[in-house]
C-alpha positions as CSV (number, residue, x, y, z in Angstrom):
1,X,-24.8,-25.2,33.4
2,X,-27.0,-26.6,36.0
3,X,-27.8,-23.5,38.7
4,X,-29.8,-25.9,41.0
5,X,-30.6,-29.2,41.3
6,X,-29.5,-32.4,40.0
7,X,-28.8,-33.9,36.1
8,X,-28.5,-37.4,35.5
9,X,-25.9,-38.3,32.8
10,X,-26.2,-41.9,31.2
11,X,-26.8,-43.9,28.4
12,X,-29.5,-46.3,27.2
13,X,-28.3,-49.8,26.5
14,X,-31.2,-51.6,25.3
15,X,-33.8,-51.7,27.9
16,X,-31.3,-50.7,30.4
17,X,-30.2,-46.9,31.4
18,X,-26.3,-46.9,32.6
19,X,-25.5,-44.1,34.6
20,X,-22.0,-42.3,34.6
21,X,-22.7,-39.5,36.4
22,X,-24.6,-37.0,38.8
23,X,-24.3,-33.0,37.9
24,X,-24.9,-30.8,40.5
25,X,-24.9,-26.8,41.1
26,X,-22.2,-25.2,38.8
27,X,-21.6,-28.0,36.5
28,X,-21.4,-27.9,32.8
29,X,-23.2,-30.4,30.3
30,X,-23.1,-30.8,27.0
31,X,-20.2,-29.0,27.0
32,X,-18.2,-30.5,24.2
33,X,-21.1,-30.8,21.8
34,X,-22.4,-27.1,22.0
35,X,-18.3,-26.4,21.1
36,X,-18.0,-28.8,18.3
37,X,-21.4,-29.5,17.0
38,X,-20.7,-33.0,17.0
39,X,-23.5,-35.8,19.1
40,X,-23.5,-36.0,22.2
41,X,-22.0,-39.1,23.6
42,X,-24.7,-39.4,26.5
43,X,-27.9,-38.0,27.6
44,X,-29.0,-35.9,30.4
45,X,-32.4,-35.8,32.4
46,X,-33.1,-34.2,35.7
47,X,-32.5,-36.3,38.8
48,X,-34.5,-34.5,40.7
49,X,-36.4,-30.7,40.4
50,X,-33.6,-29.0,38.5
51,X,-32.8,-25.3,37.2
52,X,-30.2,-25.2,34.4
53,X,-28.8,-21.9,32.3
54,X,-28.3,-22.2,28.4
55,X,-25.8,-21.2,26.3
56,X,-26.7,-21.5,22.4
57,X,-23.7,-22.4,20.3
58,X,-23.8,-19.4,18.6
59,X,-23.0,-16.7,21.5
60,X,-20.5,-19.1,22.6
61,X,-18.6,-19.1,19.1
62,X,-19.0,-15.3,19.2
63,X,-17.2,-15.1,22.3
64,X,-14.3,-17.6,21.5
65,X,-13.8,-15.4,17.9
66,X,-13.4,-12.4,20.3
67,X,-10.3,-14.6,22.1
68,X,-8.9,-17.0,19.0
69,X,-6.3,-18.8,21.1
70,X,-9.0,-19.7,23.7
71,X,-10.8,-21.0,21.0
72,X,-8.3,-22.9,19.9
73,X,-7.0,-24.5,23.2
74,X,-11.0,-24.9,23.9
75,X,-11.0,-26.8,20.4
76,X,-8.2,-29.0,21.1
77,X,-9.2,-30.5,24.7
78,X,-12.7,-31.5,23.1
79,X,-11.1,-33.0,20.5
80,X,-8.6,-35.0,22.5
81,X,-11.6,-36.0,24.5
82,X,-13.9,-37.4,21.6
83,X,-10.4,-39.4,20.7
84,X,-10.4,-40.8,23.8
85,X,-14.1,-41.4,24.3
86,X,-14.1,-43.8,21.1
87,X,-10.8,-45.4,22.4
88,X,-12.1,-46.2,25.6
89,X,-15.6,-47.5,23.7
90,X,-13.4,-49.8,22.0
């Protein structure tokens, strides 16, 4: 989660970096990945001086097996999103 600053989210096509986004105070990144293990379907890098907050994978699979059915809706969006991700790459 970024606590301060600015992320950059984008891509690198070739010598070319395509932005998609700008993350800002309060925002999550890498969200789906640190739920799913799966790659991450961009990269981040600070826009500007940044301060971010991590959550390993691991406290945050402890806390879902604490709550199953938020674990399981949590589950469920990511995966709809990856789907849509490679449908939209398409």
């Amino acid at each position: 989660m970024v606590k301060s600053g600015k992320i950059e989210i984008f891509i690198n096509e070739g010598d070319d970096k395509k932005r998609f986004a700008i993350v800002t105070e309060g925002e999550f990144i890498g969200e789906m990945s640190i739920i799913d293990g799966r790659p991450r379907s961009a990269s981040a890098g600070a826009f500007e001086d940044a301060t971010v907050i991590i959550l390993d994978r691991k406290s945050l699979l402890r806390q879902i097996e604490e709550d199953p059915m938020l674990g399981a809706l949590i589950t469920t969006l990511v995966r709809r999103l990856r789907d849509m991700d490679r449908k939209i790459a398409r």
